[in-house]
C-alpha positions, -999 to +999 in steps of 0.1 A: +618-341-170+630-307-161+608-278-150+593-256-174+601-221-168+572-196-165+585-163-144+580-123-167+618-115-169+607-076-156+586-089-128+616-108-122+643-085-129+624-060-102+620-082-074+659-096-078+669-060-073+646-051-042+657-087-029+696-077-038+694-041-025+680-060+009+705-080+011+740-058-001+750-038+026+764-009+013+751-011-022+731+017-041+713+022-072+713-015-075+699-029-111+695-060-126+702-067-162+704-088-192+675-112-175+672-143-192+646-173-177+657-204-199+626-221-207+633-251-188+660-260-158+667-288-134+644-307-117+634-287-087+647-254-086+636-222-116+669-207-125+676-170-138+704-159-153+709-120-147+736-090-146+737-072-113+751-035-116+760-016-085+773+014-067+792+014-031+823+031-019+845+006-035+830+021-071+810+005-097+805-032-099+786-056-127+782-094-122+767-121-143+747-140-115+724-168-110+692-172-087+678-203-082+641-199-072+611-216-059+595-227-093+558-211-101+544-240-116+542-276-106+573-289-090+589-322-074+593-310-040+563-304-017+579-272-003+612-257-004+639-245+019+662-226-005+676-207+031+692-244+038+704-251+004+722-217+006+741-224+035+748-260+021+761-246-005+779-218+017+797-244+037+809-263+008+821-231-007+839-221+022+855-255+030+866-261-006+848-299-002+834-296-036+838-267-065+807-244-065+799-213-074+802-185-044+774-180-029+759-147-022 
């Protein structure tokens, strides 16, 4: 049975940006859009669905992204290490092993 979604789309939307602004070196005015929380997902991760808009010296910048987050509710995992499935993800990325999305 997936997990039922239970995360406010602005608490959400506001802690994706301070978390993005953290972690985007060179990146101001940083904003995140369009915020949708389906109202269920896989089985052990949340997922949002979200615009990013930014400035840097490149210019002006809008992505759809994804975020896949601890879930707030009940869950199948008794605690999560979404740090190792990033760089799981990362190396597959990088080595072409398996299609994924980029990580960021």
């Amino acid at each position: 049975m997936a997990l039922l979604n239970q995360r406010d789309q602005h608490e959400a939307a506001s802690r994706l940006a301070n978390w993005l602004t953290e972690r985007m070196e060179g990146a101001r005015d940083v904003r995140v859009l369009d915020v949708e929380v389906p109202a269920s997902s896989g089985l052990s991760n949340e997922t949002i669905l979200f615009d990013a808009a930014w400035r840097d010296e490149g210019g002006e910048w809008r992505r759809r992204l994804v975020a896949r987050v601890e879930p707030t509710g009940p869950s199948v995992h008794p605690s999560y290490d979404l740090e190792r499935e990033f760089r799981v993800m990362q190396a597959l990325s990088a080595h072409g092993v398996v299609p994924v999305p980029t990580p960021i």
